[in-house]
TITORFI-28396 format. One line per field, with one value per residue (C-alpha): residue number from 1; x, y, z. Coordinates in nm, 4 decimals, m for minus. Layout:
i NUM/...
X X/...
Y Y/...
Z Z/...
END
This chain:
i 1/2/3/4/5/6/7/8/9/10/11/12/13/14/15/16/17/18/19/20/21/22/23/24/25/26/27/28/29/30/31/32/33/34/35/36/37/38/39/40/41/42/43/44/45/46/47/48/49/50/51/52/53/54/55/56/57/58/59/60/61/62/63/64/65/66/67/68/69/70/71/72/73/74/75/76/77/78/79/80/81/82/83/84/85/86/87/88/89/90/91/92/93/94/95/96/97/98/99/100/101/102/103/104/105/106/107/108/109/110/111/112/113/114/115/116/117/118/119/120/121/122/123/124/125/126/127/128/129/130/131/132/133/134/135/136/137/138/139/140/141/142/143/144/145/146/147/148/149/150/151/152/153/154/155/156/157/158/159/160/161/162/163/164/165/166/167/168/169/170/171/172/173/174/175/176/177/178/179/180/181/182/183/184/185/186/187/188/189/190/191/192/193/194/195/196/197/198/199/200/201/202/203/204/205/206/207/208/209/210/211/212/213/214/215/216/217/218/219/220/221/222/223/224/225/226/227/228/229/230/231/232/233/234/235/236/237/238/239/240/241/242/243/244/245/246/247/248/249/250/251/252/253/254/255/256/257/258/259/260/261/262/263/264/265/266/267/268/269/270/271/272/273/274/275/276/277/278/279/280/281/282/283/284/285/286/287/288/289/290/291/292/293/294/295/296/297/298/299/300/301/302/303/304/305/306/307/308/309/310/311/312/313/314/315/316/317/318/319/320/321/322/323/324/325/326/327/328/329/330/331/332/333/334/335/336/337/338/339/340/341/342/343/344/345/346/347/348/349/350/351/352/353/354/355/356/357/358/359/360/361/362/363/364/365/366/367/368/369/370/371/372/373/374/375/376/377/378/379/380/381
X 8.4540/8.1408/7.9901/7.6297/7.5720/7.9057/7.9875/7.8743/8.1631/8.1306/7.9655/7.6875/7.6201/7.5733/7.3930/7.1128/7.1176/6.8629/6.6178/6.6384/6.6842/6.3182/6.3220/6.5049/6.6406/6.7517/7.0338/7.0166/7.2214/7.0328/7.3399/7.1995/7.1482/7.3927/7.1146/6.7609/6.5712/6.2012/5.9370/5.6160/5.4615/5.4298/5.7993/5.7232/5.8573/6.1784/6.3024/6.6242/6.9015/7.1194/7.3633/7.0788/6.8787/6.5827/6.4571/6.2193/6.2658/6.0194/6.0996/5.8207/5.9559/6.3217/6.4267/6.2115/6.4705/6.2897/6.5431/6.5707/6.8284/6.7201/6.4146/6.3742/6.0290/5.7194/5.3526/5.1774/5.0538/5.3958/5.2367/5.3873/5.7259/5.9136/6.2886/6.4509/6.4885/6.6139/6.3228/6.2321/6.1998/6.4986/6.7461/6.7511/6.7827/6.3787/6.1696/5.9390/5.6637/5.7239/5.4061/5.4278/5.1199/5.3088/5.7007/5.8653/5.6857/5.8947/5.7239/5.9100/6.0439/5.9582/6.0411/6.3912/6.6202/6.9956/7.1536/6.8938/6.5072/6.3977/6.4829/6.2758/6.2367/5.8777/5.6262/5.2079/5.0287/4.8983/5.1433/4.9458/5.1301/5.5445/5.7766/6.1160/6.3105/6.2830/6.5283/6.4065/6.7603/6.9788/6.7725/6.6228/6.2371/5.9962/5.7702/5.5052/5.3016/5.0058/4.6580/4.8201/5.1461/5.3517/5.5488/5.3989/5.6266/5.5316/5.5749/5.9658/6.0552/6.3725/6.6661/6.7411/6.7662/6.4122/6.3763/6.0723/6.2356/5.8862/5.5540/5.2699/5.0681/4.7511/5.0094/4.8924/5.1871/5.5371/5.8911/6.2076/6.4396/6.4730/6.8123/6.8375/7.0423/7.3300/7.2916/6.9759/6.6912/6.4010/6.0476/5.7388/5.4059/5.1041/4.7967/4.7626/5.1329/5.1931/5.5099/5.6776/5.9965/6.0168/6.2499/6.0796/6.1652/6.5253/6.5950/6.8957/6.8886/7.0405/6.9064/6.6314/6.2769/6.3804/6.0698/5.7280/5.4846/5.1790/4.9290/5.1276/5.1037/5.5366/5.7713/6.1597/6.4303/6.7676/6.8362/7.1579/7.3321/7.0643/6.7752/6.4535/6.0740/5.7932/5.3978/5.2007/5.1374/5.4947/5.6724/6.0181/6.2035/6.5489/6.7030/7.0399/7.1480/7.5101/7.7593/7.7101/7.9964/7.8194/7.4973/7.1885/6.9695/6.6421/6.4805/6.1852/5.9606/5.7251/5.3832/5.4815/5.7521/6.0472/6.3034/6.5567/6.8486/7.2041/7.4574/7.7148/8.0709/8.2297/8.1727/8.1394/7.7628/7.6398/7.3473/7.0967/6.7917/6.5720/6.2911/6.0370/6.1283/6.5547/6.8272/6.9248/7.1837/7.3821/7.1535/7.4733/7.4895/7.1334/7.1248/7.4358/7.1699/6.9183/7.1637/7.1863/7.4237/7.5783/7.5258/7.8556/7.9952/7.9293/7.5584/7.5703/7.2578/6.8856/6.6513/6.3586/6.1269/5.7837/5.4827/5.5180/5.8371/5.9436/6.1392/6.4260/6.6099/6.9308/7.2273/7.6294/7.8524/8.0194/7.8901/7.4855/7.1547/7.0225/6.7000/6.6608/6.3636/6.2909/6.0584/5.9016/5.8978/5.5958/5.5338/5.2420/5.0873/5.4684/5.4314/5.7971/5.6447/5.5032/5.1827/4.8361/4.7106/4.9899/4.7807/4.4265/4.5897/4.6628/4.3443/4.1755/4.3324/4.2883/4.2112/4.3390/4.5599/4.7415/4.9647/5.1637/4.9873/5.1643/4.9903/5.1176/5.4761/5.5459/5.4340/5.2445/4.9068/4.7166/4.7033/4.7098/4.8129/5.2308/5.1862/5.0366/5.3121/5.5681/5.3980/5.4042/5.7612/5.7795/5.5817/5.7312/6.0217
Y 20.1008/20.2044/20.4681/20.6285/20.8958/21.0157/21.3182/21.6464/21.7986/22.2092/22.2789/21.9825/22.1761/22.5442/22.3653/22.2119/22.4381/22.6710/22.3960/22.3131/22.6216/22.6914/22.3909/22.4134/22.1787/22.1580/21.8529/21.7758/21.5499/21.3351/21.3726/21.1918/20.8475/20.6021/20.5546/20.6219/20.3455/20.4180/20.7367/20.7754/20.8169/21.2385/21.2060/21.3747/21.0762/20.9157/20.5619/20.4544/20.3190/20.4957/20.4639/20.4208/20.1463/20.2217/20.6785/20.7970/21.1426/21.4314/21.7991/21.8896/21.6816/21.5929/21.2353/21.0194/20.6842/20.4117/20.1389/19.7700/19.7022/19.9565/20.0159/19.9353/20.0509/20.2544/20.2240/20.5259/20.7241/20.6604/20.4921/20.1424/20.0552/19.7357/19.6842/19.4313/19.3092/19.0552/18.8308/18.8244/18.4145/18.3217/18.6019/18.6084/18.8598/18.8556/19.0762/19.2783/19.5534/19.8864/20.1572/20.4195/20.2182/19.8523/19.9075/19.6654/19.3365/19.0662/18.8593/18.5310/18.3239/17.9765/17.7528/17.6300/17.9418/17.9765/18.2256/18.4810/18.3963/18.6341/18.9382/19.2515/19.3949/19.5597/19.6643/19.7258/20.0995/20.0023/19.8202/19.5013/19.2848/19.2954/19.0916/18.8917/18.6325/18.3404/18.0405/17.6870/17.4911/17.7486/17.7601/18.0884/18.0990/18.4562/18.4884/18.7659/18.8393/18.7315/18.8528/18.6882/18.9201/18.5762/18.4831/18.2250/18.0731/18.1621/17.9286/17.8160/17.8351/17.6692/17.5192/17.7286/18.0130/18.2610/18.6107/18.8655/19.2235/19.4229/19.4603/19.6254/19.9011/19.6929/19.3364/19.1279/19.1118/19.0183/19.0710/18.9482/18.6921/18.2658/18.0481/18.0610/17.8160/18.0228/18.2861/18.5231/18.5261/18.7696/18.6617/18.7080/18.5781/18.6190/18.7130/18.3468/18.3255/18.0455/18.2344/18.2022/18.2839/18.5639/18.3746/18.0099/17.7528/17.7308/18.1271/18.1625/18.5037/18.6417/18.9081/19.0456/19.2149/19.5594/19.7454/19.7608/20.0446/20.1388/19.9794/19.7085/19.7184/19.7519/19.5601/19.7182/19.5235/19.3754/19.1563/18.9929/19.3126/19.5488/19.7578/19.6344/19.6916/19.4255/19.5097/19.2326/19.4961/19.4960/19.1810/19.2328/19.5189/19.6252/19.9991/20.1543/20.3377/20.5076/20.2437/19.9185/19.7765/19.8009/19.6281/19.9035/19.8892/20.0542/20.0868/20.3248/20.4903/20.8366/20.8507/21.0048/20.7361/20.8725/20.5792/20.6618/20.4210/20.3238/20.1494/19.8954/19.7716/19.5601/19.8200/20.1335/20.2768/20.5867/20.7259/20.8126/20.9691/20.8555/21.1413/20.9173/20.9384/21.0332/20.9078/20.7935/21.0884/21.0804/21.2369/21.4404/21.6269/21.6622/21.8295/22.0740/22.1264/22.2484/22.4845/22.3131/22.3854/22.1702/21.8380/21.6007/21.5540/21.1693/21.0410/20.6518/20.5082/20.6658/20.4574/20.6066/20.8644/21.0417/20.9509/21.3498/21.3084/21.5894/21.4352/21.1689/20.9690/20.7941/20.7274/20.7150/20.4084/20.4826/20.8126/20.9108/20.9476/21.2411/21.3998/21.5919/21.8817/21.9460/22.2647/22.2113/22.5116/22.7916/22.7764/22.5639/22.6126/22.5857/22.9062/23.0179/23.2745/23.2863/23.4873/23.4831/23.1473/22.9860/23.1955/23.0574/22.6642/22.7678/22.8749/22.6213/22.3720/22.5566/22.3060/21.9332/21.8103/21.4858/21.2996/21.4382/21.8166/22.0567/22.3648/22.1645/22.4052/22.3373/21.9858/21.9735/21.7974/22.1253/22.4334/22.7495/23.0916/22.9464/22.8356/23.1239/23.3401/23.1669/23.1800/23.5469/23.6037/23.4253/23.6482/23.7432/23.5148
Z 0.2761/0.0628/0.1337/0.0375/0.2138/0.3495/0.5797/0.3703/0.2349/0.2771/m0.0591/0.0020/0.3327/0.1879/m0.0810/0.1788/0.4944/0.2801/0.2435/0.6050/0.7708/0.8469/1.0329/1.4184/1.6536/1.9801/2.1544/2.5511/2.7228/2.9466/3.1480/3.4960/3.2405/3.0797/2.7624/2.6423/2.5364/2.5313/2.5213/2.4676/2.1487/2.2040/2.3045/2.6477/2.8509/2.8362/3.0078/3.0183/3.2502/3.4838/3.8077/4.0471/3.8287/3.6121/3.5288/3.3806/3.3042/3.1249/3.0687/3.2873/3.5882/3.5541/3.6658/3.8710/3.9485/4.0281/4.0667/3.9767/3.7363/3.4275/3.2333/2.8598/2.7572/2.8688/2.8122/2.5713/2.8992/3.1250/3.3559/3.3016/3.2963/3.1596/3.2939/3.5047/3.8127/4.1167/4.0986/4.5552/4.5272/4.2919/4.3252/3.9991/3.7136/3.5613/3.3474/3.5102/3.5832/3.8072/3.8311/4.0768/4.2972/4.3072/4.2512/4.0839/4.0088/3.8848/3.5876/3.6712/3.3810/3.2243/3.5598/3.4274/3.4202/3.2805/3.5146/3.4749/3.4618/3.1538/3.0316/2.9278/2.5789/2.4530/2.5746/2.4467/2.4493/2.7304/2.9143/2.9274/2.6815/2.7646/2.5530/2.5643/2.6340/2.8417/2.9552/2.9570/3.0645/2.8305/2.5703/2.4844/2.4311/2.2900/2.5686/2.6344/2.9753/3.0268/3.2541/3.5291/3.5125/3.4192/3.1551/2.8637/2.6002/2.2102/1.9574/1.9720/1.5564/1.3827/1.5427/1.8647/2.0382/2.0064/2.1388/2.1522/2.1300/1.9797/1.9948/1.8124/2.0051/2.0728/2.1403/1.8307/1.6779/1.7975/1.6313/1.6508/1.5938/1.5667/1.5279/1.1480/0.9327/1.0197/1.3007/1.4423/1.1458/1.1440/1.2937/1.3774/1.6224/1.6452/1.8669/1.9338/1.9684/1.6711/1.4974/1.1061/0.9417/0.7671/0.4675/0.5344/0.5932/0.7307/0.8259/0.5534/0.6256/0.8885/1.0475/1.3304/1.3463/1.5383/1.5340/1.4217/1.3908/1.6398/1.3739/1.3101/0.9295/0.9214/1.0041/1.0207/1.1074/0.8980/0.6319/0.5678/0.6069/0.4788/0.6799/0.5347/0.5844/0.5599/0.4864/0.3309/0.0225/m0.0399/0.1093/0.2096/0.0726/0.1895/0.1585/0.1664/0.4885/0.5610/0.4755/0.1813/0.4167/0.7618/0.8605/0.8909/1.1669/1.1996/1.5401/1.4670/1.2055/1.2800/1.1305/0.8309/0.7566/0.9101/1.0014/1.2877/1.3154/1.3037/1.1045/1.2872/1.2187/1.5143/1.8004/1.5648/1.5229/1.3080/1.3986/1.0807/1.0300/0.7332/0.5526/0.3088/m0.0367/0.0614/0.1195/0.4905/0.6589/0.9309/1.2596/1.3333/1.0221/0.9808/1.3336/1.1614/0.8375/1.0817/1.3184/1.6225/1.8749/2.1279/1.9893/1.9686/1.5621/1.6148/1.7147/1.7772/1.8574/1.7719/1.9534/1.9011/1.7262/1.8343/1.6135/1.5071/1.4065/1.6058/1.9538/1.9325/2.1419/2.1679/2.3553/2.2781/2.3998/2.7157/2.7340/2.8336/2.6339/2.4871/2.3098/2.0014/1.9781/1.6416/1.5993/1.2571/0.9723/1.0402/0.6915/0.7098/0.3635/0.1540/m0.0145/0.0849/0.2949/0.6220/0.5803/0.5834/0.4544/0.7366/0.9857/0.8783/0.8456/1.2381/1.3097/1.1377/1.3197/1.6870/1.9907/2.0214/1.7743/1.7505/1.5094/1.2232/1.2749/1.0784/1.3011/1.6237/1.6305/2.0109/1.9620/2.2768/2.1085/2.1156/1.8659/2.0621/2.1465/2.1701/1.8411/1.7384/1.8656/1.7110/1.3604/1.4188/1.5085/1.1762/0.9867/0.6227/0.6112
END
């Protein structure tokens, strides 16, 4: 086995800790769930599946379970939920909606199921547009829900089996995967749901669309093998993760270009975390660089990273999920010092503050007096 970035031997780690150790981070076991699949874009809302069915869990609130038969994805404000469900006329397994006011809502299927009716995958900001698969006989068919809270077919590309599995923020655009010339090959749809190959025309490569960012410029997925982006700048380019013998698999990418992910071999995963402009490291030592305690030496699975950058989630086989905290460095100006022109960035920046916001330090949206104390406890390191 290749590998390119391998577990840090002790000199690699007293070599980096210095250049991370301004940063923090904190590991939590999401210990009533068996995974995490979806949060919100702040990362204060988490959905995921556990013994009672569907949870959706915040650090405010705890667990709220809400039944059916998981939950896969969440709208931008937590108010919508996509999982699935015993459809009430079929008894069948089917996509479908749960909001605190309706329950569960099941979103049907395509009128010729194969065992199950559909099954969930993505959903839009605002939880208007969910995406998946449904069965016509046994075939497998991308569908999305319509006004109507039913399922509609998109455009059924190369020689089989289709599935949805993500969606943009405002539900233009639709990723996943066709029946390639020789297994799963990435692709795409569109707002008026006619779809293409990403390698045209046959699908030679195998591979999957596994995530795509809220503005739907990027495109992540992988690509015989290889994790690869897609922006119509840059066409397809692929880039090395943990292992040149395992296939890498992004599943999410922060504002700033931070890729969360994990490698695969048979049933063995590696968690990774990717920074713009380095290398790909494994999540578990990169939670060692920064000094957490607590968290397990082997991450599997990250699922999914805030638009900050600054929450992740993930879950390990057989085990639970979990979320990572990551409290960025008070060092706003990157003088080496915390001092004076960190305080004025701060107060410059006082009030409402979204996105990648350096003077955000609790990450809560809004620059205040907790952010100011912690720059102060900071003050002349």
């Amino acid at each position: 086995m290749t590998i390119k970035t391998l577990l840090l031997s002790p000199i690699a780690l007293a070599l980096l800790t210095p250049l991370a150790s301004a940063q923090t981070a904190t590991f939590t076991w999401l210990d009533q769930s068996f995974s995490a699949n979806d949060m919100t874009p702040d990362g204060r809302i988490v959905v995921g599946d556990s013994a009672s069915g569907g949870y959706i869990w915040s650090q405010e609130d705890g667990y709220t379970f809400i039944g059916g038969m998981g939950a896969v994805a969440v709208s931008d404000d937590g108010s919508v939920v996509l999982g699935a469900v015993e459809d009430p006329k079929t008894g069948a397994q089917a996509a479908g909606i749960w909001t605190a006011d309706a329950g569960w809502q099941s979103l049907g299927g395509l009128g010729d199921p194969c065992g199950s009716l559909s099954s969930p995958y993505e959903l839009s900001a605002d939880g208007a547009v969910a995406v998946g698969l449904g069965w016509i006989g046994c075939n497998a068919h991308a569908v999305r829900s319509t006004p109507e809270a039913e399922l509609e077919g998109l455009e059924h590309l190369a020689q089989g089996n289709n599935r949805a599995s993500v969606v943009s923020a405002d539900g233009t655009l639709i990723g996943g995967f066709a029946q390639g010339s020789f297994s799963r090959t990435p692709a795409i749809w569109h707002a008026d749901g006619t779809g293409e190959l990403l390698d045209p025309p046959n699908g030679d490569v195998v591979g999957e669309v596994h995530a795509i960012s809220d503005d739907g410029l990027t495109v992540l997925g992988e690509w015989n093998g290889d994790a690869f982006y897609r922006t119509e700048e840059e066409g397809v380019v692929t880039f090395p993760t943990l292992f040149a013998s395992w296939t890498g698999v992004p599943c999410d990418l922060a504002d700033d270009g931070t890729i969360v992910g994990f490698d695969i071999q048979l049933t063995s995963r590696r968690a990774w975390i990717k920074h713009p402009g380095e290398d790909a490291i494994m999540l578990s030592n990169y939670l060692t660089l920064l000094g957490t305690e607590g968290h397990p030496s082997l991450l599997e699975v990250a699922q999914a990273i805030s638009t900050n950058g600054r929450v992740i989630i993930g879950h390990n086989a057989f085990s639970m999920g979990w979320i990572i905290h990551i409290t960025p460095d008070p060092d706003l100006d990157g003088d080496g010092t915390v001092g004076f022109g960190d305080l004025l960035t701060l107060l410059a920046s006082w009030g409402p503050c979204t996105g990648a916001c350096v003077a955000d330090l609790d990450g809560d949206g809004i620059v205040g007096f907790t952010d100011l104390l912690t720059l102060l406890a900071a003050w002349g390191t």
